[in-house]
SEKEKE-528622 format. One record per atom (N, C-alpha, C): residue number from 1; residue in three letters; atom name; x, y, z. Coordinates in steps of 0.001 Angstrom, whole numbers. Example, Ala and Ser with C-alpha at 12.3 -4.5 7.8 and 13.67 -1.06 7.14 Angstrom:
2
    nr   rest   atom         x         y         z
     1    ala      N     13190     -5690      7800
     1    ala     CA     12300     -4500      7800
     1    ala      C     13200     -3300      7800
     2    ser      N     12850     -2250      7080
     2    ser     CA     13670     -1060      7140
     2    ser      C     12900        30      7870
//
This chain:
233
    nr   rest   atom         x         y         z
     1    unk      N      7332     -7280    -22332
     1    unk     CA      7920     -7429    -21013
     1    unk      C      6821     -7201    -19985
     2    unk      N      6350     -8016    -18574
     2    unk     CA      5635     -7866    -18056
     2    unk      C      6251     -7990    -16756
     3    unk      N      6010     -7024    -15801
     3    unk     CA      6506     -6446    -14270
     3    unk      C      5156     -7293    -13321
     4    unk      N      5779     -7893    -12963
     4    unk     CA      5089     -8527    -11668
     4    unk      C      5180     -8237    -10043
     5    unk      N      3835     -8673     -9760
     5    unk     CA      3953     -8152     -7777
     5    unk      C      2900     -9259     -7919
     6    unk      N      4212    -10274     -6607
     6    unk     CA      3043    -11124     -5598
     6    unk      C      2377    -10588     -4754
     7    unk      N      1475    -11454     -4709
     7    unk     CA       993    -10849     -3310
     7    unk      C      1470    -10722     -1978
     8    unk      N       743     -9614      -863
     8    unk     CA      1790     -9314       -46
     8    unk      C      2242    -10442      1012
     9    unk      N      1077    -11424       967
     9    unk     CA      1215    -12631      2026
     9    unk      C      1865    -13734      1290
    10    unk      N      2476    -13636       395
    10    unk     CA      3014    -15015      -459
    10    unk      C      4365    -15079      -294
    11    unk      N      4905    -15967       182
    11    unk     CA      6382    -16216       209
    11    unk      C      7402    -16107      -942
    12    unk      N      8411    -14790      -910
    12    unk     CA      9615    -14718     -2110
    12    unk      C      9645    -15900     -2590
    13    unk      N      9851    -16519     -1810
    13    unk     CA     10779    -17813     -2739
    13    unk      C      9679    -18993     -3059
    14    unk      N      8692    -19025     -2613
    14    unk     CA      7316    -19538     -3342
    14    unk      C      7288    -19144     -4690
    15    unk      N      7092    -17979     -4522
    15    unk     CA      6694    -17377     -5870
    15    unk      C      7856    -17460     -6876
    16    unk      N      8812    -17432     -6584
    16    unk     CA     10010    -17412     -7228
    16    unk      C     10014    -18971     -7273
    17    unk      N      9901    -19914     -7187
    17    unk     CA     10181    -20929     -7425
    17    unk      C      8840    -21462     -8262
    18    unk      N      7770    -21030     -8732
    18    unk     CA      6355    -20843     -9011
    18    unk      C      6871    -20481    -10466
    19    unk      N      7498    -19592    -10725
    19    unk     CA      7236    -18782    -12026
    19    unk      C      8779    -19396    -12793
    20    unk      N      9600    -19767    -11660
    20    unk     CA     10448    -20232    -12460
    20    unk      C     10421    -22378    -12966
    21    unk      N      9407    -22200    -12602
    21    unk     CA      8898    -24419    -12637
    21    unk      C      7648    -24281    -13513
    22    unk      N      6534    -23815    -12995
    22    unk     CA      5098    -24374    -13260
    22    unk      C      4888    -22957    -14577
    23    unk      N      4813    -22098    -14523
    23    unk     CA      4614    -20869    -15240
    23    unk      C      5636    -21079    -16158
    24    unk      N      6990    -21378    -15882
    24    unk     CA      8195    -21096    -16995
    24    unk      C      7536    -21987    -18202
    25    unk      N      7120    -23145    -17957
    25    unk     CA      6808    -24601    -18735
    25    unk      C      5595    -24013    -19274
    26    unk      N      4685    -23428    -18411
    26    unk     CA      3510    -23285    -19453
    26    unk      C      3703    -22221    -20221
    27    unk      N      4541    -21031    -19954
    27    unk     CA      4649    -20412    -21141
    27    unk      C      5242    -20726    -22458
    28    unk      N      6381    -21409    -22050
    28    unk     CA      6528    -21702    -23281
    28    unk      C      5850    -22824    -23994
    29    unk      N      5436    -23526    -23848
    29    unk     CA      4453    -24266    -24261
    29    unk      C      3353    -23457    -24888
    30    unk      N      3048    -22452    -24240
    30    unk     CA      2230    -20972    -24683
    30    unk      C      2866    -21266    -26874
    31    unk      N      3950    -21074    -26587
    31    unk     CA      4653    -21187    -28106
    31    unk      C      5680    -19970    -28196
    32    unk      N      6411    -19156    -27253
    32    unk     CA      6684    -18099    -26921
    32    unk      C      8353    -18593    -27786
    33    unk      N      8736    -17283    -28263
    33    unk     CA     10485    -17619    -29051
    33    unk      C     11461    -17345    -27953
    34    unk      N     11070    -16934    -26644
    34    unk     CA     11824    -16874    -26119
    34    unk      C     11276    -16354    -24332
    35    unk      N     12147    -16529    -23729
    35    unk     CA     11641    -16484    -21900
    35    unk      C     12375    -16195    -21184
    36    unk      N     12933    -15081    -20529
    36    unk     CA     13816    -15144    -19483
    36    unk      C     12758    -14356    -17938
    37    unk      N     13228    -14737    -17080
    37    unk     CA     12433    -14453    -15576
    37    unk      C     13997    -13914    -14934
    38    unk      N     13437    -12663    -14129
    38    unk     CA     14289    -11739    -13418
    38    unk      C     13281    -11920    -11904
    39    unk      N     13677    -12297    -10990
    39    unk     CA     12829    -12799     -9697
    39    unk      C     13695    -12061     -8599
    40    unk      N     13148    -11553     -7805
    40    unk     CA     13670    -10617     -6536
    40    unk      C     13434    -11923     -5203
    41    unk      N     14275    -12625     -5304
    41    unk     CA     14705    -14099     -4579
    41    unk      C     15574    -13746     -3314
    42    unk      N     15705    -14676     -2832
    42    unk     CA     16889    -14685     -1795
    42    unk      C     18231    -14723     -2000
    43    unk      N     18411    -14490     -3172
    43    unk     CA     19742    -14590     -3732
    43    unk      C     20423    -13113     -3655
    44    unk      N     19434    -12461     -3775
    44    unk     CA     19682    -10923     -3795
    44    unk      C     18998    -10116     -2955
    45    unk      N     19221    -10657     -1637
    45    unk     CA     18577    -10011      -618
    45    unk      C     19547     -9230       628
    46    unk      N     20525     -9478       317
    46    unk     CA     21512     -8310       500
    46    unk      C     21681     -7499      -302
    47    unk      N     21143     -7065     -1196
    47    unk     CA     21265     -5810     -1705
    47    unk      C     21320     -4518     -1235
    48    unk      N     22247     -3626     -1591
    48    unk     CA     21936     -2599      -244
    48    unk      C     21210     -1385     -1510
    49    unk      N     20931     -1495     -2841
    49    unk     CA     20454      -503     -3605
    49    unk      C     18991      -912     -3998
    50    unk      N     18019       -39     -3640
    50    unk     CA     16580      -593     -4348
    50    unk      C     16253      1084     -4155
    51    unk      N     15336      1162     -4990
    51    unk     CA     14645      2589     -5249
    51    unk      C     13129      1924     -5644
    52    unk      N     12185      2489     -5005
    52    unk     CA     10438      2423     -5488
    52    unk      C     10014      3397     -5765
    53    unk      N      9432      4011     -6544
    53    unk     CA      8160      5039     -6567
    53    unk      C      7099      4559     -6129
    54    unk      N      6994      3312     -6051
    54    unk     CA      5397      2744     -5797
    54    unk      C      5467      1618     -4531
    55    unk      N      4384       620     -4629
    55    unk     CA      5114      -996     -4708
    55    unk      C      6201     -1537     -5360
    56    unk      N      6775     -2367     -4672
    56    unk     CA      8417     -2692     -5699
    56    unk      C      7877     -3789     -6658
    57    unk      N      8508     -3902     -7627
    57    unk     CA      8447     -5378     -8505
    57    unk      C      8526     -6602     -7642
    58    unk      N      7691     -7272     -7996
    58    unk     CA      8555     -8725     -7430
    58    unk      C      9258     -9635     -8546
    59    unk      N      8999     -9456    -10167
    59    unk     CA      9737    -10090    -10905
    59    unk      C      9520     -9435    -12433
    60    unk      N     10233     -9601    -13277
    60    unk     CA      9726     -8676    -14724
    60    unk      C      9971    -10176    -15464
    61    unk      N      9427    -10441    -16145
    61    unk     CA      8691    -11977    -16999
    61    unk      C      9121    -11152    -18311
    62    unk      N     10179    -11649    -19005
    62    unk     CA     10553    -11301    -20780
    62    unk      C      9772    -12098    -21788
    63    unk      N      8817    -12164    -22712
    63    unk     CA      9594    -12695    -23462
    63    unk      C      9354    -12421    -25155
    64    unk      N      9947    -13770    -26073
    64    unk     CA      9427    -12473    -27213
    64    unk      C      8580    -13397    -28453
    65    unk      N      7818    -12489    -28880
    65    unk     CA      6500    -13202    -30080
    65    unk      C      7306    -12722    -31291
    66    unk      N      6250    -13069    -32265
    66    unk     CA      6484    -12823    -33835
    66    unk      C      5872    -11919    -33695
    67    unk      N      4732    -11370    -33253
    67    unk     CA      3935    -10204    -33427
    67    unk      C      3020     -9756    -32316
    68    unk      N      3123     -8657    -31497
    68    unk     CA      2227     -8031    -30604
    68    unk      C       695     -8898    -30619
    69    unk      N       450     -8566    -31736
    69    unk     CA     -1244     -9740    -31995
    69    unk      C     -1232    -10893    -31924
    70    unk      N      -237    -11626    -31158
    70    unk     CA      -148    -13172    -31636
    70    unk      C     -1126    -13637    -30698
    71    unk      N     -1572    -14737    -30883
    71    unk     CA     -2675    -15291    -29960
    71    unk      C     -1860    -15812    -28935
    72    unk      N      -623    -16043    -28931
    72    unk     CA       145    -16369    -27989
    72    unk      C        48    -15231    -26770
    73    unk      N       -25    -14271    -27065
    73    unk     CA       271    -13168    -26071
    73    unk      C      -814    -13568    -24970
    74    unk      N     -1848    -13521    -25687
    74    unk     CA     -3137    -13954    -24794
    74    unk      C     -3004    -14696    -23816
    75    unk      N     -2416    -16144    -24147
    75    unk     CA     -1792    -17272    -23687
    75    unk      C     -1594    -16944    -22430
    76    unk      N      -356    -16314    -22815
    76    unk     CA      1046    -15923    -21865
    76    unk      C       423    -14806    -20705
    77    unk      N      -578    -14178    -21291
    77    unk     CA     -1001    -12906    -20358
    77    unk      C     -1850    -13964    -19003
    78    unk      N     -2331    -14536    -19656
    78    unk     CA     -3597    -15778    -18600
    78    unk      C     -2914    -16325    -17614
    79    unk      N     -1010    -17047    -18132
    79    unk     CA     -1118    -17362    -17252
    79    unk      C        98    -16775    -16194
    80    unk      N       240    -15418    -16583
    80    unk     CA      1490    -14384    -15576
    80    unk      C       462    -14401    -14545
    81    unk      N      -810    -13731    -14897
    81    unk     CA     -2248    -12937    -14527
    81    unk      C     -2807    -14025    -13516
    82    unk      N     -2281    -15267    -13919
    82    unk     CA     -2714    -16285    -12906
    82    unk      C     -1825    -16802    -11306
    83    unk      N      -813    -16517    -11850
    83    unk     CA       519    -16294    -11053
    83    unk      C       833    -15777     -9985
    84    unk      N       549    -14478    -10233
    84    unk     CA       807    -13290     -9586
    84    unk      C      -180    -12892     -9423
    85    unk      N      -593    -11582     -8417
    85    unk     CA     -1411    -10718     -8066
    85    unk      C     -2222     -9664     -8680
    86    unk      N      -745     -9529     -9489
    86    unk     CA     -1206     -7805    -10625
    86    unk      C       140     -8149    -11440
    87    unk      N      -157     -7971    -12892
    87    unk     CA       512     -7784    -13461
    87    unk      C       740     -6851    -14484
    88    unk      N      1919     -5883    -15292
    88    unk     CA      1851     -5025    -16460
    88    unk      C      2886     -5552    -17772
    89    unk      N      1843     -4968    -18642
    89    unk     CA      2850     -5332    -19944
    89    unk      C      3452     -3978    -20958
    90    unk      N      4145     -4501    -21333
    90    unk     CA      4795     -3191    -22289
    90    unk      C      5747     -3896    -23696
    91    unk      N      5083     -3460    -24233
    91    unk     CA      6100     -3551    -26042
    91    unk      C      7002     -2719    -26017
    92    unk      N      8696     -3246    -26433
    92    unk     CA      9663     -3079    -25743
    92    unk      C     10282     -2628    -27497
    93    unk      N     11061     -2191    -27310
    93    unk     CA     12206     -2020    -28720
    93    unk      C     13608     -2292    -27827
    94    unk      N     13982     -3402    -27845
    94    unk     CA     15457     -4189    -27330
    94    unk      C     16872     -3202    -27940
    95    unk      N     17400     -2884    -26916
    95    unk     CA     18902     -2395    -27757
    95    unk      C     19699     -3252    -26382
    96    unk      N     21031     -3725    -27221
    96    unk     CA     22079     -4320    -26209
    96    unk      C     23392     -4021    -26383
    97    unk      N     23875     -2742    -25676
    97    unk     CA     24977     -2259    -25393
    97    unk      C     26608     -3291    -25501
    98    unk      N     26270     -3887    -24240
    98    unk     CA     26932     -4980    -23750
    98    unk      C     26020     -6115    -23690
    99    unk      N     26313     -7451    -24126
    99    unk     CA     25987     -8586    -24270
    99    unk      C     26157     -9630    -23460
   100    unk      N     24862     -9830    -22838
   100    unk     CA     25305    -10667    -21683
   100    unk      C     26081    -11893    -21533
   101    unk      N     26772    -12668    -20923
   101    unk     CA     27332    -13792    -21701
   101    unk      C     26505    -15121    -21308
   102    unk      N     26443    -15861    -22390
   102    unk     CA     25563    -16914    -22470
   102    unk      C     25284    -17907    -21197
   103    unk      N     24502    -18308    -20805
   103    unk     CA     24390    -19319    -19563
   103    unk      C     23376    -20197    -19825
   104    unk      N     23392    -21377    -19159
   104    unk     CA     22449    -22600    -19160
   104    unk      C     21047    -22557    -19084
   105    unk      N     20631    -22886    -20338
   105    unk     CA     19166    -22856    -19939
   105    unk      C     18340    -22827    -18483
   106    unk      N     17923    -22100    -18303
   106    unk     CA     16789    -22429    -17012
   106    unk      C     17663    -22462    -16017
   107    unk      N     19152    -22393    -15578
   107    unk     CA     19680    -22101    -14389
   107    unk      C     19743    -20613    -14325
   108    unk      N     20323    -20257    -12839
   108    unk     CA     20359    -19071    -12317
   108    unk      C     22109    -18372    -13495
   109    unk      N     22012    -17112    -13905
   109    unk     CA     22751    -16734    -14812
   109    unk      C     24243    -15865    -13256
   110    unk      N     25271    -15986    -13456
   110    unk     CA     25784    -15196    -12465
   110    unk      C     25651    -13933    -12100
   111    unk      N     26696    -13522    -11318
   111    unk     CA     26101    -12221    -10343
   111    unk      C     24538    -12110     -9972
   112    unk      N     24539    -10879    -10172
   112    unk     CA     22491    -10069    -10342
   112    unk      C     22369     -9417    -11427
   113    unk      N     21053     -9259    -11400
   113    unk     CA     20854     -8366    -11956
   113    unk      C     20045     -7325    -12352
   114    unk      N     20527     -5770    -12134
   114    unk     CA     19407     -4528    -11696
   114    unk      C     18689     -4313    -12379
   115    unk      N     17779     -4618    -12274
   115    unk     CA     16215     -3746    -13150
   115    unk      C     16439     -2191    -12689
   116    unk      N     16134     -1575    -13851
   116    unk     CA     15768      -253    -13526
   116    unk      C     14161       206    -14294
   117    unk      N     13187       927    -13717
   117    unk     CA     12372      1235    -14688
   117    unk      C     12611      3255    -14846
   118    unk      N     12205      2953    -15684
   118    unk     CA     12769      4822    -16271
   118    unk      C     11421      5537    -16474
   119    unk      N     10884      6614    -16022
   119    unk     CA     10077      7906    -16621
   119    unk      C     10928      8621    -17348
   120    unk      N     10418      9193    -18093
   120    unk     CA     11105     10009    -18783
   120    unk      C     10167     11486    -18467
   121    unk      N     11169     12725    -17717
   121    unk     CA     10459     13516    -16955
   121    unk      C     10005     14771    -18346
   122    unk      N      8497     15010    -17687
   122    unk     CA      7616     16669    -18885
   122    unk      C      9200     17346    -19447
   123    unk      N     10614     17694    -18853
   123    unk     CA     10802     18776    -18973
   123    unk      C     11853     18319    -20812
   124    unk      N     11734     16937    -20828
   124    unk     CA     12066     16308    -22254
   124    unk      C     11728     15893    -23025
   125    unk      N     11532     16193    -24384
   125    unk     CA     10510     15818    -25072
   125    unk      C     11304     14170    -25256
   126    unk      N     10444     13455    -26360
   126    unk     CA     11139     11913    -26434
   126    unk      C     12271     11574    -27627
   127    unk      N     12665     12401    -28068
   127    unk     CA     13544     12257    -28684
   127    unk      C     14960     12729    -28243
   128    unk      N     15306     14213    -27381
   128    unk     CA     15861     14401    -26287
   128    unk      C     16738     13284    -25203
   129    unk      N     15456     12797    -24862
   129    unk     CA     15559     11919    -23294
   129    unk      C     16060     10819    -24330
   130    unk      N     15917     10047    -25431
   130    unk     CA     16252      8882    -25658
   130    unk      C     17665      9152    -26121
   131    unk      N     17991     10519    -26620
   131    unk     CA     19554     10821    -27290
   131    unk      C     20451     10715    -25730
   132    unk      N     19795     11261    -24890
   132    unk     CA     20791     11718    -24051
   132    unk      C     20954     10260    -22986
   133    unk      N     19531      9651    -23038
   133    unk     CA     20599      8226    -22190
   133    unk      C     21002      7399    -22672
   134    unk      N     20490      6756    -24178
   134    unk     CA     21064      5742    -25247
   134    unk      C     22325      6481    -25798
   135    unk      N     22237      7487    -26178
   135    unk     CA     23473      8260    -27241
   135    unk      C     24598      8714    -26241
   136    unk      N     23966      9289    -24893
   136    unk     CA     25564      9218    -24412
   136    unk      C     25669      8719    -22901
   137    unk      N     24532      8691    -22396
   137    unk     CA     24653      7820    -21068
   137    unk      C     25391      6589    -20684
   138    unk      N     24726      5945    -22156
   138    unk     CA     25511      4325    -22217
   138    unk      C     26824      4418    -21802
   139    unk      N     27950      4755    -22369
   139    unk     CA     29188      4792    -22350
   139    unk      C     29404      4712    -21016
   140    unk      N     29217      6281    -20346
   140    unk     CA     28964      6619    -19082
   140    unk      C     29192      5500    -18372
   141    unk      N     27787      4596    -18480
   141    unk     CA     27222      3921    -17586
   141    unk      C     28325      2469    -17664
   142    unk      N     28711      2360    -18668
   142    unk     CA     29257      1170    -18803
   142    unk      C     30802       918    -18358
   143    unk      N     31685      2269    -18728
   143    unk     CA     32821      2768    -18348
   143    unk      C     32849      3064    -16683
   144    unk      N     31730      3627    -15941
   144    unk     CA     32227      3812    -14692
   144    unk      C     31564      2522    -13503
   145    unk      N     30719      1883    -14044
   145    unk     CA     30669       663    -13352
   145    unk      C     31376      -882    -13736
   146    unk      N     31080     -1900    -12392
   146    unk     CA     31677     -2987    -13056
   146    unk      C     30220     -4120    -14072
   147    unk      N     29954     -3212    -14738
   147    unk     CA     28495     -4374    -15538
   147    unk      C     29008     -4875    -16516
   148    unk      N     28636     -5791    -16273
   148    unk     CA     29173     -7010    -17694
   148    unk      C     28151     -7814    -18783
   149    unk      N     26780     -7049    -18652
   149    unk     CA     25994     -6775    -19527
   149    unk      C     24736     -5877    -19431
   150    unk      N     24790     -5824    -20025
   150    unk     CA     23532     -4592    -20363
   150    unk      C     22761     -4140    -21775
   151    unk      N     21313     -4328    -21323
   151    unk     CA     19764     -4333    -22187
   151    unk      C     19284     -3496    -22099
   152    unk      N     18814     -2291    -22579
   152    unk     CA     17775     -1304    -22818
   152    unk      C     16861     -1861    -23785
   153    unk      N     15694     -1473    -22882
   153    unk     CA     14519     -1551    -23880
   153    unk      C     13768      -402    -23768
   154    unk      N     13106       383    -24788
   154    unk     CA     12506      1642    -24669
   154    unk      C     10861       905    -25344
   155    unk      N     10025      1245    -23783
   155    unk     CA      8767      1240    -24450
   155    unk      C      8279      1962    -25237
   156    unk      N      7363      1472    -26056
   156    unk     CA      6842      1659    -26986
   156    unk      C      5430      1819    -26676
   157    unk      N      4370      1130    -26148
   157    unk     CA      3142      1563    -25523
   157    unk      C      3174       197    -24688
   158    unk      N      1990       882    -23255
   158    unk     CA      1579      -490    -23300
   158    unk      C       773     -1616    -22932
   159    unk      N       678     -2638    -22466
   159    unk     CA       140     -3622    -23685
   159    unk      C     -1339     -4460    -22806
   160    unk      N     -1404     -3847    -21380
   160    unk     CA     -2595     -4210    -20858
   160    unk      C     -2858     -3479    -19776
   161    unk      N     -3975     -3090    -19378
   161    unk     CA     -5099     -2260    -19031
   161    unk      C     -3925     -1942    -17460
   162    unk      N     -4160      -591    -17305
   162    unk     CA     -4015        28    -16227
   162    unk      C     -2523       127    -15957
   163    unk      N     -1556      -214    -16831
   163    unk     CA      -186      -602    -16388
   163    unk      C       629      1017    -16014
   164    unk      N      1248       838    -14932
   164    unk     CA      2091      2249    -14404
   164    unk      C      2763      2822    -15864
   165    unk      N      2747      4007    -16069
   165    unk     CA      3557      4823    -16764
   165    unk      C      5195      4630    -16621
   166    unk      N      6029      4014    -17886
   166    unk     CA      7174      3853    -17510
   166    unk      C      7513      3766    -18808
   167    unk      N      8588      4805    -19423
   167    unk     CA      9232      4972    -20653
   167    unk      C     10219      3673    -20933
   168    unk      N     11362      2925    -19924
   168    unk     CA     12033      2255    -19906
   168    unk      C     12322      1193    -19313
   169    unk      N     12944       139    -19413
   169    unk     CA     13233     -1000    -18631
   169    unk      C     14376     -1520    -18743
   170    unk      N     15548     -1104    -18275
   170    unk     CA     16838     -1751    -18017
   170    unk      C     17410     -2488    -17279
   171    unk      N     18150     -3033    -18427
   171    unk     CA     18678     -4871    -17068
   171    unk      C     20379     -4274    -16949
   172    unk      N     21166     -4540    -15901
   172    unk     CA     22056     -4379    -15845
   172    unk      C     23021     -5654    -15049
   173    unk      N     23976     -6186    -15582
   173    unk     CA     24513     -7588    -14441
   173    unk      C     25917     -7034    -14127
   174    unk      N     26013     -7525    -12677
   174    unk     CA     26709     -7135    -11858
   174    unk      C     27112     -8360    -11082
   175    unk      N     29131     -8334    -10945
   175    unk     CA     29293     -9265    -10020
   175    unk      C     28422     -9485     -8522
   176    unk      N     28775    -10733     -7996
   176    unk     CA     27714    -10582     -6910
   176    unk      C     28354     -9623     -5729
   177    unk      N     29677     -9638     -5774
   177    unk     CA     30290     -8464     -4643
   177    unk      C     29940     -7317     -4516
   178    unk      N     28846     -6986     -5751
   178    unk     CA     28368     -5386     -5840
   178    unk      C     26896     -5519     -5591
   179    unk      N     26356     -6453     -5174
   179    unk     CA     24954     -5962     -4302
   179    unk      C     25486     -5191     -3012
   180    unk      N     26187     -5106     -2390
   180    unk     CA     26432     -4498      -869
   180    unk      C     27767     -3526      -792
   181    unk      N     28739     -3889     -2043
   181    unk     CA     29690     -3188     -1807
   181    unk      C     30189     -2089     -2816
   182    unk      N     29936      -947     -2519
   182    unk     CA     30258       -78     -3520
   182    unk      C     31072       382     -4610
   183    unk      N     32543      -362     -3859
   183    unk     CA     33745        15     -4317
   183    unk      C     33834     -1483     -5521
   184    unk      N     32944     -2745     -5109
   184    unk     CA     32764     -3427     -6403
   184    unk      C     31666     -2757     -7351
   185    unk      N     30700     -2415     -7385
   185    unk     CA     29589     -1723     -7949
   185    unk      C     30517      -954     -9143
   186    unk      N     31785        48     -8395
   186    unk     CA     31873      1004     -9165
   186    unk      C     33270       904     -9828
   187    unk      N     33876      -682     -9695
   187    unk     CA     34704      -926    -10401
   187    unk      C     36315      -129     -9853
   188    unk      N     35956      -349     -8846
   188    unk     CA     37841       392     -8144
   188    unk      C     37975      -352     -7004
   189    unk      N     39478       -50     -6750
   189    unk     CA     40225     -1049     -5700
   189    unk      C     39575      -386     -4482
   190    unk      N     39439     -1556     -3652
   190    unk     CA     38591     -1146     -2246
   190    unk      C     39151      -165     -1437
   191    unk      N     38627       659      -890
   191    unk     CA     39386      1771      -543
   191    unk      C     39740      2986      -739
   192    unk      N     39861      3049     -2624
   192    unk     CA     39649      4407     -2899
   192    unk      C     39021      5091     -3236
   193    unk      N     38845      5808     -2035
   193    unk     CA     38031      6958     -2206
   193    unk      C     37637      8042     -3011
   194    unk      N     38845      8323     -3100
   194    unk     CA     39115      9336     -4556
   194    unk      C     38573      8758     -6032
   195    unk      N     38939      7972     -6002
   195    unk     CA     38440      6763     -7795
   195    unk      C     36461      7108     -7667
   196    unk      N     36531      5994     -6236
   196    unk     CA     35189      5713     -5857
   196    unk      C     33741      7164     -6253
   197    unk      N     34238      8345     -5218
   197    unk     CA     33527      9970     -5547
   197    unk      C     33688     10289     -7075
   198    unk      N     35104      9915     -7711
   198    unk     CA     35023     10383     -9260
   198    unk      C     34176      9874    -10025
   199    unk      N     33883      8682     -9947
   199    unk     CA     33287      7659    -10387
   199    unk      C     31390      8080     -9989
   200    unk      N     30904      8309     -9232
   200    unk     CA     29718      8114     -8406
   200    unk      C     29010      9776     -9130
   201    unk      N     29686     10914     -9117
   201    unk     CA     29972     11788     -9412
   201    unk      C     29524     12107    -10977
   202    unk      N     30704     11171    -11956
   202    unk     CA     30360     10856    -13398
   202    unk      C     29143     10391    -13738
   203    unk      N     28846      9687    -12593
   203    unk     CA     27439      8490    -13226
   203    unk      C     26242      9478    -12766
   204    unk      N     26297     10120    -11584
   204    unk     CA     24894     10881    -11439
   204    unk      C     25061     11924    -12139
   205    unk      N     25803     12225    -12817
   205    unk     CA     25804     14144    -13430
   205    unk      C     25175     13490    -14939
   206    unk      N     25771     12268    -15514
   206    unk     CA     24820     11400    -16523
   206    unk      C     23915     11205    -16249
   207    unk      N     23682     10576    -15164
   207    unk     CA     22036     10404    -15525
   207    unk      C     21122     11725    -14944
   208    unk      N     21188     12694    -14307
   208    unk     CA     20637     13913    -14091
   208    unk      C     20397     14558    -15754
   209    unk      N     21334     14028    -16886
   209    unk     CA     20709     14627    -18404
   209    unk      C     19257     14356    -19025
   210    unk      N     19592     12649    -18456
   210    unk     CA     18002     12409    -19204
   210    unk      C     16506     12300    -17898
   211    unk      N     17038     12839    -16850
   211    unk     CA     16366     12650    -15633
   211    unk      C     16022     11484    -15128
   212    unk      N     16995     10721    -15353
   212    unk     CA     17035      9329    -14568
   212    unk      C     17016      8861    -12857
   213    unk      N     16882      9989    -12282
   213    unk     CA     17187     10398    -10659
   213    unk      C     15744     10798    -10901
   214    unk      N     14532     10489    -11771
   214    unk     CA     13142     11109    -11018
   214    unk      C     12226      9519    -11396
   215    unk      N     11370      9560    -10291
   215    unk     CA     10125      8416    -10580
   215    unk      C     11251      7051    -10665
   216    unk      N     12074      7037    -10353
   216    unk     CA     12869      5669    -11052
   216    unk      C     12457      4256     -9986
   217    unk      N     12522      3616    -10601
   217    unk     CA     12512      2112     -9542
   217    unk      C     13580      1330     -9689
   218    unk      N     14545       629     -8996
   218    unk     CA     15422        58     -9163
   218    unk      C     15366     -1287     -8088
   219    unk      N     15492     -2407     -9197
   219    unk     CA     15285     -3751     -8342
   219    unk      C     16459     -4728     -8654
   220    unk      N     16996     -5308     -7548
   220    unk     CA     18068     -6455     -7765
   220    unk      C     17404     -7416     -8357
   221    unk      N     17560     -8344     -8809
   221    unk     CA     17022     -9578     -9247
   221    unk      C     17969    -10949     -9480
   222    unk      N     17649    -11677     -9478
   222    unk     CA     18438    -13083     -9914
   222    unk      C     17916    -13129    -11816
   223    unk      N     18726    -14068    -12783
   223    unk     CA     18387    -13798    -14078
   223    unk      C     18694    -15174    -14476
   224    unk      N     17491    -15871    -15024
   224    unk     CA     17260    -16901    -15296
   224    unk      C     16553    -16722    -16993
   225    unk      N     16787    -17654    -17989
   225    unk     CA     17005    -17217    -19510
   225    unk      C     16646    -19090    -19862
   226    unk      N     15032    -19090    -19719
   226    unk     CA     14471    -19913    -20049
   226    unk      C     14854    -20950    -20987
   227    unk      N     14437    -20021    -21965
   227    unk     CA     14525    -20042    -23664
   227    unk      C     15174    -18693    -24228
   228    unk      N     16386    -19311    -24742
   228    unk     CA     16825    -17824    -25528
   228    unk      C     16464    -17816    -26899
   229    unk      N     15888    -16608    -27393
   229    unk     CA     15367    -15960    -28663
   229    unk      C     16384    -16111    -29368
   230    unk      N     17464    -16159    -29442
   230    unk     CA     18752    -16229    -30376
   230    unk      C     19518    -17310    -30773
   231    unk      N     18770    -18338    -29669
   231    unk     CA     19689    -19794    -29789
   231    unk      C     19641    -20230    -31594
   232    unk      N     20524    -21145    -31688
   232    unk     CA     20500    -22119    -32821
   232    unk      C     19943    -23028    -33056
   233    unk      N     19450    -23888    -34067
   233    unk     CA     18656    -24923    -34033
   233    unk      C     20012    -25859    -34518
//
């Protein structure tokens, strides 16, 4: 998985229209089993939730090889690296909670959808932090919002020179009524308040276990699914 930032003078939707035409084609052509692009577009620019520790993402580029060493990677690294400004990579171990539901090659997939990147804070060791947000966060997370799919991937190391420290990378999709509105976000009838605090309440006292409230970055994105790794021949 590789986290991208345009540059600061380059137009969103340049670039977003860049990685999803000219880059999408040459990667896979690269020989890649699979491609999806998460792009911070105009589609999701009402968002009212983003969190940075740093610079924000401008897009996280998926996709997946037969093997870390493939000469493909190389490929694929040349031409993100050519793309974009700065780019990072990370070897991912995929788990999928909820399953996103299938959509058209190379079109925009519905709703959004939130990137999160995760530290995992000194005061947990890594076996800890991975029980407490895979083993019981999930539920949590899935029960008190309205997401209708959801990807964890837990890095593993990673995979080119200088890349930010980041244990995790989660995709989460969300109707589009919940970029701005809370009471869709959190899956209750508009208005209540009471549901709404119970709800908001549940989800941060979860993620305060595995320290998901520290270093975190959280980006809306649009979700576009090139080439899927799973299709049929």
């Amino acid at each position: 998985m590789y986290t991208l930032w345009a540059a600061p003078s380059e137009d969103p939707e340049a670039f977003a229209s860049a990685l999803l035409g000219p880059v999408a084609r040459e990667v896979v052509a690269a020989g890649v089993r699979g491609l999806q692009v998460n792009v911070a577009d105009g589609s999701v620019a009402d968002a009212t939730v983003r969190i940075a520790s740093g610079e924000p993402i401008s897009a996280l580029v998926s996709v997946w090889l037969d093997s870390v060493a493939a000469p493909e990677r190389t490929a694929v690294e040349d031409v993100l690296g050519a793309a974009a400004a700065r780019i990072a990579g990370y070897l991912v171990t995929e788990s999928v909670p909820l399953a996103p539901p299938a959509g058209q090659p190379g079109a925009r997939d519905e709703g959004f959808a939130q990137i999160s990147l995760l530290r995992r804070p000194s005061s947990l060791d890594r076996e800890n932090w991975l029980e407490n947000w895979q083993g019981r966060h999930t539920a949590v997370a899935i029960e008190t919002q309205s997401t209708f799919g959801y990807v964890q991937n837990a890095v593993v190391r990673a995979v080119t020179p200088d890349a930010p420290p980041t244990d995790a990378i989660v995709e989460e999709l969300f109707p589009t009524a919940a970029l701005s509105d809370p009471y869709a976000f959190y899956d209750v009838a508009a208005g209540d308040k009471p549901a709404l605090r119970q709800r908001v309440h549940a989800m941060l006292d979860s993620v305060a276990t595995f320290g998901g409230q520290e270093g975190i970055d959280v980006v809306p994105t649009s979700r576009y699914v090139t080439l899927s790794p799973f299709a049929r021949s």
